[in-house]
N, C-alpha and C positions, 0 to 999 in steps of 0.2 A: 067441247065434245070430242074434240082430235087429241086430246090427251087423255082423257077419259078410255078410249079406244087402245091405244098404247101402254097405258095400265093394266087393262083388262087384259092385253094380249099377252104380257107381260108375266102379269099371273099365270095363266095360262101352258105357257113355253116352260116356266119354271115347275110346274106341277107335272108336266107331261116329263120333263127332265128328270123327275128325282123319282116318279113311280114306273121309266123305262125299264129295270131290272127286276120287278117286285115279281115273285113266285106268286101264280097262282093254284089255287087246290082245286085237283080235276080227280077223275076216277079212270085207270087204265087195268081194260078188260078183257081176256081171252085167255089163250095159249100157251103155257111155257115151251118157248123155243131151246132158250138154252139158260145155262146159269153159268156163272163165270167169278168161282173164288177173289180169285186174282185183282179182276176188277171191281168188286163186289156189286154185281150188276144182273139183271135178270133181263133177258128180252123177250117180249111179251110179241104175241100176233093176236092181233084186234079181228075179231068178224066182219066180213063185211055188210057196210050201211044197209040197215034193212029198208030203207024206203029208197038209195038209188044204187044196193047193189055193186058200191063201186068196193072194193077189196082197200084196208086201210095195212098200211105198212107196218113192220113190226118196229116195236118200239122198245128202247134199252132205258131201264129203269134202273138208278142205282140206288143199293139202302147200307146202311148202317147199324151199330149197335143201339142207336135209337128206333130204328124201325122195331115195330110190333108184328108177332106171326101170331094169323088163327091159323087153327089147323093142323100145325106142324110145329115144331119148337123153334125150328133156326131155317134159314136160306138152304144149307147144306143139304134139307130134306127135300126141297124142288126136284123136280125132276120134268123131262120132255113131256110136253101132253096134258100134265096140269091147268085145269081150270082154276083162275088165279082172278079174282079183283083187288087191286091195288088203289089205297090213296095216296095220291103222290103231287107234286107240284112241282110245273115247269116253270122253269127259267127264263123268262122271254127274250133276255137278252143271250143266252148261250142256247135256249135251244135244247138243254139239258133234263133230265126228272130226276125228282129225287123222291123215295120212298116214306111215308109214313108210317102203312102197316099193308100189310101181305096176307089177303086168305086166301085159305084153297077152298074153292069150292067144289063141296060134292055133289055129284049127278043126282 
């Protein structure tokens, strides 16, 4: 039974090990704050939580020539004030996002 227990854990520690870095796909919603050539990065500001209210921080998304734009042809077309949903997936172990596809939503 006590090895049985140390396999299973085993398992366990090793699967927790190899999917610690794995990208998840989330949706990052709001604002365009700013856009940044350079870095190719967009920073988004999120609405705050409608059920507590609390103000969620802005958030730096980067994309690529694999990201897809609706809306607009390229990143360069962003601008401050844009309403944007992004699919994009972070990083858990860096903390990072990276962009899928970019729309701008109209009002």
């Amino acid at each position: 039974m006590k090895k049985n227990m140390i396999v299973v854990f085993g398992v366990f520690m090793a699967v927790a090990v190899l999917f610690s870095g794995v990208a998840f796909a989330d949706a990052v919603s709001g604002k365009v704050n700013a856009v940044d050539a350079t870095t190719s990065t967009i920073e988004v500001s999120q609405p705050a939580d409608a059920v507590t209210g609390v103000a969620v921080e802005s958030v730096k998304v980067a994309y690529d020539a694999a990201t897809t734009f609706t809306g607009i042809a390229a990143a360069a077309e962003l601008k401050a004030g844009d309403d944007v949903k992004i699919e994009a997936s972070k990083d858990e172990a860096t903390g990072s996002w990276k962009a899928a596809s970019v729309e701008v939503v109209k009002a």
